[in-house]
C-alpha positions in Angstrom: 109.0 98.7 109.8 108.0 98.9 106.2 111.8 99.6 105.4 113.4 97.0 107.5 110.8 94.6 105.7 111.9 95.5 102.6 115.7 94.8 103.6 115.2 91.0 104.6 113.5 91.1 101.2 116.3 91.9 99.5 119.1 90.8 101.5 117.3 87.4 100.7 117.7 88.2 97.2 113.9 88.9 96.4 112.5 92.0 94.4 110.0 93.7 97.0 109.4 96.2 94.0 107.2 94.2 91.9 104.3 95.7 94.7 104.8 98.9 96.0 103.4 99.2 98.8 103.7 98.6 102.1 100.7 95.9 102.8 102.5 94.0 99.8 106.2 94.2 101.5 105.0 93.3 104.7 102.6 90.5 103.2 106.1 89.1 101.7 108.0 89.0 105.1 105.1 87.2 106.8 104.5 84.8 103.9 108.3 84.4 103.0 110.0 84.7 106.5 107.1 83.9 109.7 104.8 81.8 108.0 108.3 79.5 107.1 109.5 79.9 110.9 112.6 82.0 109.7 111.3 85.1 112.0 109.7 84.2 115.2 105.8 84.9 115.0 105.6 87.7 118.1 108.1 89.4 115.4 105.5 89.1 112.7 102.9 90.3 115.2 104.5 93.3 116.2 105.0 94.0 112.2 101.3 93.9 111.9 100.8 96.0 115.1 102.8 98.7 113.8 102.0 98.7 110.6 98.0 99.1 111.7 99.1 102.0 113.9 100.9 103.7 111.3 97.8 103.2 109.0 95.6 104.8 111.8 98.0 108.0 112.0 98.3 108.6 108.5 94.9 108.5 107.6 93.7 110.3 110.6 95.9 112.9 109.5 94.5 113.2 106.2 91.1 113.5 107.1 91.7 115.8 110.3 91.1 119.3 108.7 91.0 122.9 110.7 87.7 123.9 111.0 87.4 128.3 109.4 
């Protein structure tokens, strides 16, 4: 998701760069492209919904360590 964010960014001519990260890409679409009614809101929701899941995984990862 975080990459297709980033496209609409730029194919709209704005520099998703100047945050690198994914909360600040994905806080551009919704602010830039939901909020505005340019992408339908249940689009915007399932953004978030990913982007929460992925957070979950990654981080869960990280922490999960084999026990000696």
């Amino acid at each position: 998701m975080y990459q297709a964010a980033k496209a609409v960014l730029v194919t709209a001519g704005l520099a998703p760069d100047s945050g690198k990260t994914h909360a600040f890409t994905i806080a551009e679409l919704e602010k830039r492209f939901v909020l505005t009614g340019l992408v339908p809101r249940d689009v915007g929701t399932a953004i978030n919904e990913v982007t929460k899941m992925r957070a979950i995984t990654d981080y869960a990862a990280r922490c999960a360590r084999p026990h000696p």
